[in-house]
C-alpha positions, -999 to +999 in steps of 0.1 A: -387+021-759-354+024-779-331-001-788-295+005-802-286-026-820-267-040-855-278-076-847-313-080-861-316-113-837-311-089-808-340-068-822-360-097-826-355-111-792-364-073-772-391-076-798-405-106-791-399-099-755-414-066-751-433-050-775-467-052-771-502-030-774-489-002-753-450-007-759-431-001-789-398-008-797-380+016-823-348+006-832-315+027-841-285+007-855-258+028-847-246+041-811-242+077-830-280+078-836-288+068-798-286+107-783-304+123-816-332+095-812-333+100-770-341+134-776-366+135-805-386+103-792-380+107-755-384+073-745-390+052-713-366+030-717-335+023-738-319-008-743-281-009-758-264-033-772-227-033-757-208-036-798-227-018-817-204-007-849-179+024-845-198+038-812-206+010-783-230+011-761-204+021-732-202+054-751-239+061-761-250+057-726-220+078-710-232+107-734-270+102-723-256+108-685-238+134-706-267+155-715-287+146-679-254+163-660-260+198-682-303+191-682-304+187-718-322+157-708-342+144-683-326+112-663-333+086-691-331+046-682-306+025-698-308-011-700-272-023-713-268-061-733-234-074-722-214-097-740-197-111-705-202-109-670-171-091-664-182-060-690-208-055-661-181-033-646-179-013-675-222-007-677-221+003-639-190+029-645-208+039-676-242+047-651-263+024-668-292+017-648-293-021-656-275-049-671-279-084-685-256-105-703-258-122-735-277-144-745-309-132-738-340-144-731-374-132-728-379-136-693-349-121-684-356-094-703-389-087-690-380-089-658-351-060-663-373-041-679-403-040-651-378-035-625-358-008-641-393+009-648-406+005-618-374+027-611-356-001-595-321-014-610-314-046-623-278-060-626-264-092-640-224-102-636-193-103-619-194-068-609-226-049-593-224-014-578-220-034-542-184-044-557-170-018-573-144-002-555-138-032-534-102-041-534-095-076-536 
């Protein structure tokens, strides 16, 4: 799996929380490195921090879907790391397949994790796909 993150407790918590005998968790710190590294490693999973210096995760995961829309890339699975409920809005326009918000914890994590790759979603917050576009 890849994770896209500038806090090193953040990569020690998905750490911690995932890696094991048959998972590894390669880490870029920068959202500008998160396409290059999806390509190259191809992995099963990719977990994004939502501020991640001068390129967020909103933006590395819209230019994944990016690259899936012209098959550059086959569809990839996105786990995005929220700072508030309300950003969960923001992951489901971006087309991110999951969603938790901050802090994390390791069951949490694991539990996103086997559901989005069991190909199901997983969405914490305010706003799930059910919700947006509902006026209020």
């Amino acid at each position: 799996m890849l994770l896209a993150t500038d806090a090193d407790w953040i990569h020690e918590e998905v750490d911690a929380a995932l890696a094991g005998d048959d998972i590894e968790v390669l880490r870029v710190r920068e959202g500008v490195d998160v396409l290059p590294a999806v390509h190259d490693l191809s992995p099963d999973l990719v977990v994004l921090d939502l501020q991640i210096g001068n390129m967020g995760g909103m933006a590395a995961c819209m230019n994944i879907r990016l690259d899936e829309s012209v098959d550059r890339l086959p569809h990839t699975t996105v786990l995005m790391l929220l700072d508030r409920d309300v950003d969960a809005f923001l992951a489901n326009r971006a087309d991110a397949d999951g969603w938790l918000v901050k802090p994390i914890d390791a069951f949490r994590l694991r539990k996103a994790a086997t559901a989005l790759l069991a190909g199901d979603r997983y969405e914490e917050g305010m706003a799930t796909s059910a919700d947006v576009g509902t006026a209020s």
